[in-house]
C-alpha positions as CSV (number, residue, x, y, z in Angstrom):
1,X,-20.1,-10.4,-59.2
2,X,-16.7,-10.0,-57.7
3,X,-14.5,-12.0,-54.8
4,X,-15.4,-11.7,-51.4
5,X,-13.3,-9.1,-50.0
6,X,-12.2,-11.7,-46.5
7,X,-8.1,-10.1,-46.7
8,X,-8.7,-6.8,-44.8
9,X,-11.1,-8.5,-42.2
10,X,-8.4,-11.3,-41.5
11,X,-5.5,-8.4,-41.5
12,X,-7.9,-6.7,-38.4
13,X,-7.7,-10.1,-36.6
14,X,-3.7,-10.4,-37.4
15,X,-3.5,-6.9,-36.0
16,X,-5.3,-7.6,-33.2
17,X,-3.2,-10.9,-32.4
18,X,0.0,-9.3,-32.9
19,X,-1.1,-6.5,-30.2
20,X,-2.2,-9.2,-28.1
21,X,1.5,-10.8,-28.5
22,X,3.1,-7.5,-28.2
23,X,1.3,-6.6,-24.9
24,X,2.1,-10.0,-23.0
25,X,5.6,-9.7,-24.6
26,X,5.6,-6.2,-22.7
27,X,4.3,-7.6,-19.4
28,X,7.1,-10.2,-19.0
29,X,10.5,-7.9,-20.1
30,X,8.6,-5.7,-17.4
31,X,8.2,-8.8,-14.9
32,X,11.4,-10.2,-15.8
33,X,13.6,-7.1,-15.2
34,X,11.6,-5.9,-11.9
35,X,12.9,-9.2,-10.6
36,X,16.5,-8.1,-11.7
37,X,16.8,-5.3,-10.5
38,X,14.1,-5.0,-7.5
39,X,16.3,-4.7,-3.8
40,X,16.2,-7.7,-1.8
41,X,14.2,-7.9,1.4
42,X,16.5,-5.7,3.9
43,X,17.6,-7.8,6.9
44,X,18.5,-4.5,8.1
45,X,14.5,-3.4,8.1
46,X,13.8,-6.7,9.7
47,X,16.0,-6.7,12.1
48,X,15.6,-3.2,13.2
49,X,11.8,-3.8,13.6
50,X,12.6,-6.8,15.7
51,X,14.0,-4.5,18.2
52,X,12.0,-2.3,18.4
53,X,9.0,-4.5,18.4
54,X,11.1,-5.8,21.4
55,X,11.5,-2.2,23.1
56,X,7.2,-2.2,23.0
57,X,6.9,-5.1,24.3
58,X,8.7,-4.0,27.2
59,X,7.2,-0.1,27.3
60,X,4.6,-0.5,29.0
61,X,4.0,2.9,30.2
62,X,4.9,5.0,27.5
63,X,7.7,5.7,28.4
64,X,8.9,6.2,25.2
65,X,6.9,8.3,23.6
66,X,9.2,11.9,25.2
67,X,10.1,15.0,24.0
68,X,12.0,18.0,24.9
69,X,10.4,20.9,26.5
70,X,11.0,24.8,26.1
71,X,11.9,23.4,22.5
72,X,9.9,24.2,19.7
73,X,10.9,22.2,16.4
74,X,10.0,23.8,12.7
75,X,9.0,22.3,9.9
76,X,6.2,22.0,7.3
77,X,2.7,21.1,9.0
78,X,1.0,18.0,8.2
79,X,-1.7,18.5,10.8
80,X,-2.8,21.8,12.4
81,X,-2.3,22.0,15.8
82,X,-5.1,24.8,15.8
83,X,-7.5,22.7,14.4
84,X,-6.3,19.2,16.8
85,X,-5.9,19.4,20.6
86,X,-5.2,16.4,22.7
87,X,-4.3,16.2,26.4
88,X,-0.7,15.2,26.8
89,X,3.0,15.1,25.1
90,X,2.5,11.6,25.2
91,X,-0.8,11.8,23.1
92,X,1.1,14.5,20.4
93,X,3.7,11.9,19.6
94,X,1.6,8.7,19.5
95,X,-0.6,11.0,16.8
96,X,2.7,11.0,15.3
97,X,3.8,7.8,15.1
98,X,0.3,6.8,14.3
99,X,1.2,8.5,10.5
100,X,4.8,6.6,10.5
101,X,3.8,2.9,11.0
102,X,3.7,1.5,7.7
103,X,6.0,-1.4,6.8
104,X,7.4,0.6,3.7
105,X,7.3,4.2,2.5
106,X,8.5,7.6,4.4
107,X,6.9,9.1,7.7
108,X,4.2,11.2,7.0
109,X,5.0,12.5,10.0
110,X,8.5,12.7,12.1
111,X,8.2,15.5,14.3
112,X,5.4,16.8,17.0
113,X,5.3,20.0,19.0
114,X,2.8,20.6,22.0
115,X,1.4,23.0,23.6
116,X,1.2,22.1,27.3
117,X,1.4,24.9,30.2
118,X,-2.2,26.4,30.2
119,X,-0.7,29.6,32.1
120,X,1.8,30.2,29.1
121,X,-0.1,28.9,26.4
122,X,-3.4,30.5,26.8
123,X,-6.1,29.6,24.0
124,X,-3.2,27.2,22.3
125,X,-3.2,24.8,25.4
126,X,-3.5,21.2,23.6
127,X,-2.7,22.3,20.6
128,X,-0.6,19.2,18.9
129,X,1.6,20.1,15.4
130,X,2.8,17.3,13.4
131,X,5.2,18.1,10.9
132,X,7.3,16.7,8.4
133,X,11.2,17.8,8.4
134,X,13.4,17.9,5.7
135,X,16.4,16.2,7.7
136,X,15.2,14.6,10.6
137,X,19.2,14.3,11.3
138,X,19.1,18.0,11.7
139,X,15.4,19.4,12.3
140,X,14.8,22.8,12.2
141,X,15.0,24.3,15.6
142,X,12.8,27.3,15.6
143,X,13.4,28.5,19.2
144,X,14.2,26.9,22.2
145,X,14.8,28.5,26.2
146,X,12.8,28.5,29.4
147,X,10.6,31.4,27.3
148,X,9.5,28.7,25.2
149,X,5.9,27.4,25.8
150,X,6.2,24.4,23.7
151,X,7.5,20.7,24.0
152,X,9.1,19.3,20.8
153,X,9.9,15.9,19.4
154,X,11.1,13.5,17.0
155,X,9.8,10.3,15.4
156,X,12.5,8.1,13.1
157,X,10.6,5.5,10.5
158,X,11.8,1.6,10.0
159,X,15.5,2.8,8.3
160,X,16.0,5.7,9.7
161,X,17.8,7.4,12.3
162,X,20.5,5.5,11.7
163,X,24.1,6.8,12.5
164,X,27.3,5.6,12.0
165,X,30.3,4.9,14.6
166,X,33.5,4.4,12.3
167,X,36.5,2.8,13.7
168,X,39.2,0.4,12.3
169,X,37.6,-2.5,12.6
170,X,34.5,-1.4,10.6
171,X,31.7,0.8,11.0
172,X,28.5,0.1,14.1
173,X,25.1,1.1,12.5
174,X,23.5,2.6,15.5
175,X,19.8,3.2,15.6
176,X,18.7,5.9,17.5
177,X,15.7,5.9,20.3
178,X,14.6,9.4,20.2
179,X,11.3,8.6,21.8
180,X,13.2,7.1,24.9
181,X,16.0,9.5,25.0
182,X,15.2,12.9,23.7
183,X,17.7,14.9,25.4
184,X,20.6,12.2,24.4
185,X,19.5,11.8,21.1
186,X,19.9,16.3,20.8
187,X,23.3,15.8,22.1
188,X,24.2,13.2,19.5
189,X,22.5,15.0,16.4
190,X,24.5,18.2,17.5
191,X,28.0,16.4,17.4
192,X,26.8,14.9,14.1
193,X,26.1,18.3,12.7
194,X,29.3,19.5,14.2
195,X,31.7,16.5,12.6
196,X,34.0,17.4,15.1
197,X,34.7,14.0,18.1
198,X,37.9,14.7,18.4
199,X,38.9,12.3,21.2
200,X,36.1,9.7,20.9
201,X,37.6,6.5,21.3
202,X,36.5,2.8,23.3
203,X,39.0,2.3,26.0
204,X,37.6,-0.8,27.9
205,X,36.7,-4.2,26.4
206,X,35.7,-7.0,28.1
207,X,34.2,-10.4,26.6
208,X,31.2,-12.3,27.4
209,X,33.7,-15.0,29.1
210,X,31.8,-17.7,30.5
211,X,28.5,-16.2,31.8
212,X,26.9,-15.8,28.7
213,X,26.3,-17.5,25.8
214,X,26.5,-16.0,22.2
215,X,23.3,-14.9,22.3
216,X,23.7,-12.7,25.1
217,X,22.0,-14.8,27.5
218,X,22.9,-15.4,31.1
219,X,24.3,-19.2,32.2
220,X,22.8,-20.3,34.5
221,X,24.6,-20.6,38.3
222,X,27.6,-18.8,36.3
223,X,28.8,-15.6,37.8
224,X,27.9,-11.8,36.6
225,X,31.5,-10.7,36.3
226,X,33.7,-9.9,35.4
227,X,34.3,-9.5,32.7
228,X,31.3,-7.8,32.3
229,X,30.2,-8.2,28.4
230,X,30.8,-4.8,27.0
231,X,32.8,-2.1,25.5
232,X,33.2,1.3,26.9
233,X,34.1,4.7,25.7
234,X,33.8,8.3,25.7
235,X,31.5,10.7,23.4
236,X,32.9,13.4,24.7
237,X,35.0,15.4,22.3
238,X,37.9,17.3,23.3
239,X,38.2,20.8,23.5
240,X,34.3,21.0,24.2
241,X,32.2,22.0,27.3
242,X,29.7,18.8,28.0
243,X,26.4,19.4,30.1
244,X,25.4,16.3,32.0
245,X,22.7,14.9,30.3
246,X,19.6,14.0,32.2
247,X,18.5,10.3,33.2
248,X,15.9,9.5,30.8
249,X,13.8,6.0,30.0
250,X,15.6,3.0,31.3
251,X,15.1,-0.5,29.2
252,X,16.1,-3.2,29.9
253,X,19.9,-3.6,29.0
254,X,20.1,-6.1,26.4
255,X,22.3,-7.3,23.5
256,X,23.4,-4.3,21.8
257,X,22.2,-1.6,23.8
258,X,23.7,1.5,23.4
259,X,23.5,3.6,27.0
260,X,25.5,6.2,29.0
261,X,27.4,5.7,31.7
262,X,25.7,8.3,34.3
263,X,24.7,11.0,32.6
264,X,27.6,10.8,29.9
265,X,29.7,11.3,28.2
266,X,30.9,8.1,28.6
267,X,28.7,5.0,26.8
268,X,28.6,1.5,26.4
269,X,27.7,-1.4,24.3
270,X,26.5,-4.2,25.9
271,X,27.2,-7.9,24.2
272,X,24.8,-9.6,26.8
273,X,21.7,-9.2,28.2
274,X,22.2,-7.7,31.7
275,X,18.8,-7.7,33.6
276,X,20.8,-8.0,36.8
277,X,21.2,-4.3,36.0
278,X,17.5,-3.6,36.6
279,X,17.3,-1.1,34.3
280,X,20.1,1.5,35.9
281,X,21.4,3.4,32.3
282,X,19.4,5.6,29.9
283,X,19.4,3.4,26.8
284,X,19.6,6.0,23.5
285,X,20.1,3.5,21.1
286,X,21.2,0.0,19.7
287,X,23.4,-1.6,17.2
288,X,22.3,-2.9,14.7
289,X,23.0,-7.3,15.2
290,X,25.3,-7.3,12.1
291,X,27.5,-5.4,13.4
292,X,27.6,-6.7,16.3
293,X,30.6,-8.8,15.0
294,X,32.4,-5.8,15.4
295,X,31.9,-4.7,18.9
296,X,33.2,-8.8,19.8
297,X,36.2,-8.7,18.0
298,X,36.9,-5.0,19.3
299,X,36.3,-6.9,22.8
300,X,38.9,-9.5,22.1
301,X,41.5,-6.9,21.8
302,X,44.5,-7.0,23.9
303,X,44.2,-5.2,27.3
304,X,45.3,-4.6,30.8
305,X,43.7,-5.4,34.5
306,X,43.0,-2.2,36.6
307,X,40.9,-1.7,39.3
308,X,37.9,1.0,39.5
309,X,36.8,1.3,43.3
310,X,36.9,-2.2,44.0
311,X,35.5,-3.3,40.6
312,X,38.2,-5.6,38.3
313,X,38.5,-3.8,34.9
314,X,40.5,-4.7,31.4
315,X,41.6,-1.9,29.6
316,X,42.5,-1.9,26.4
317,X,46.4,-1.4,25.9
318,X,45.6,0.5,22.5
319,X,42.4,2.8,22.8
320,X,40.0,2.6,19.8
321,X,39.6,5.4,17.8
322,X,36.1,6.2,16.7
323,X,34.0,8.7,14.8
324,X,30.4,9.9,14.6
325,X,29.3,9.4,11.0
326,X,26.1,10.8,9.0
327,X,24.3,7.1,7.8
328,X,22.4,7.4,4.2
329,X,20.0,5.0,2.5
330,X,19.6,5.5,-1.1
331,X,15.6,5.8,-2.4
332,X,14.1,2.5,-3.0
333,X,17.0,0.8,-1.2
334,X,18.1,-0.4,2.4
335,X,21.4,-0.2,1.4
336,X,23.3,1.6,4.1
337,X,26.6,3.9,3.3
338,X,28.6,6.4,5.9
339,X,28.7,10.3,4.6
């Protein structure tokens, strides 16, 4: 009678053990270099949701949820608008942002067009098209003119619709408010497109001075101005034609607000939070609070009293310089680079 044969049975448990090892072994290199080389928590996402969980707040109405009409805005269809009909603009691009409210991820959808006369549009009256663009910084405009039946707009996700304003002292991330300020937000996406600002520059800077805190917030039983906390300049670039652009949704001017002066092309930035103003200027945008450093020290440049009407003024003695810049975010990553 021969030896019990035990050596190949106890090399299936040491094979098994060593795949057991190898498997774990696998699982923590894995762990271990996810840690290394996973992005860190954007402040940028964070902040930017901040404000615009702030601009809800404060939107009662709807006010911005807009679009542009006689426009009608291309783009690959994510839901039919033959097959879903609601009863308003307003309803189209809540449908839209509806898809583009996750924390993380793209927009499955960033643009809307509606169907909204009932004399011109016939049996497509309600009809509500949601589409994805390939460039939301330069949708595809398919037609657009008083022949047009349909109103068009755009929705930007958490991280984007973000432009850049590039001056010497460093670049403002601006994030635009499409949904507040359609028409504006056209305007600026066309003088992105066009890379030609030719003559953009901040002339006026005044600080906060003693009626607001860092924060923006008012002082209480201190004055309103001046100074008034701001800078001011002009987005209107030389050589070109600008159309008056019309008064759109009014926020609250806060810290950071980006709005036009009338109806442009001069803007401002605010550095406090003016809601003496009672919500006078079409607000297209913010910058983001980072940079906000930038906008003081540009506000703590050397200028020069005039007088506007019978308004006190500082001018600064050496305009500013600036230009509109394309803003890219690599995949994965809410690392933020001018184009």
């Amino acid at each position: 009678m021969g030896r019990k044969q035990t050596v190949p049975e106890l090399g299936r448990y040491g094979l098994l053990a060593l795949f057991v090892m190898g498997t774990i072994s696998c699982c923590m290199v894995y762990l271990c270099f996810s840690a290394l080389f996973r992005p860190p928590n954007s402040n940028t996402e964070f902040v930017v949701s901040k404000v615009s969980d702030g601009l809800k707040s404060e939107d009662a109405d709807g006010d911005c949820c807009r679009g542009i009409e006689h426009l009608e805005l291309w783009g690959d269809a994510v839901k039919w608008g033959s097959e879903f009909k609601v009863n308003s603009s307003k309803a189209c691009c809540l449908a839209c942002k509806g898809m583009c409210s996750g924390d993380s991820g793209p927009c499955l959808c960033d643009s809307w067009v509606f169907c909204g006369d009932k004399q011109a549009c016939g049996d497509k009256f309600g009809e509500c098209w949601l589409k994805k663009q390939k460039d939301t910084l330069e949708p595809d405009r398919l037609d657009s003119g008083d022949h047009v039946m349909w109103t068009s707009g755009i929705v930007f996700g958490r991280g984007e619709g973000i432009i850049g304003l590039e001056t010497e002292y460093g670049t403002l991330h601006l994030k635009l408010l499409p949904g507040c300020a359609p028409h504006s937000i056209s305007y600026i996406l066309d003088l992105l497109v066009s890379h030609h600002c030719v003559g953009c520059h901040f002339y006026r800077a005044e600080s906060r001075g003693k009626s607001w805190d860092s924060e923006g917030n008012h002082i209480e039983q201190a004055p309103y101005g001046p100074p008034f906390a701001l800078i001011q300049g002009t987005l209107g670039a030389s050589g070109t034609i600008f159309e008056d652009i019309p008064t759109e949704a009014c926020p609250t001017i806060r810290r950071g607000s980006v709005a036009w002066v009338e109806s442009g092309p001069e803007f401002f930035i605010s550095l406090a939070n003016h809601n003496e103003w009672s919500k006078a200027y079409t607000v297209f945008g913010f910058v983001l609070p980072e940079d906000m450093e930038i906008v003081e020290r540009i506000a703590q440049l050397p200028t020069k009293p005039e007088v506007w009407g019978n308004i006190n003024v500082a001018v600064l003695e050496n305009p500013v310089p600036l230009h509109v810049r394309r803003i890219k975010r690599s995949a994965g990553n809410q690392k933020l680079y001018t184009n």
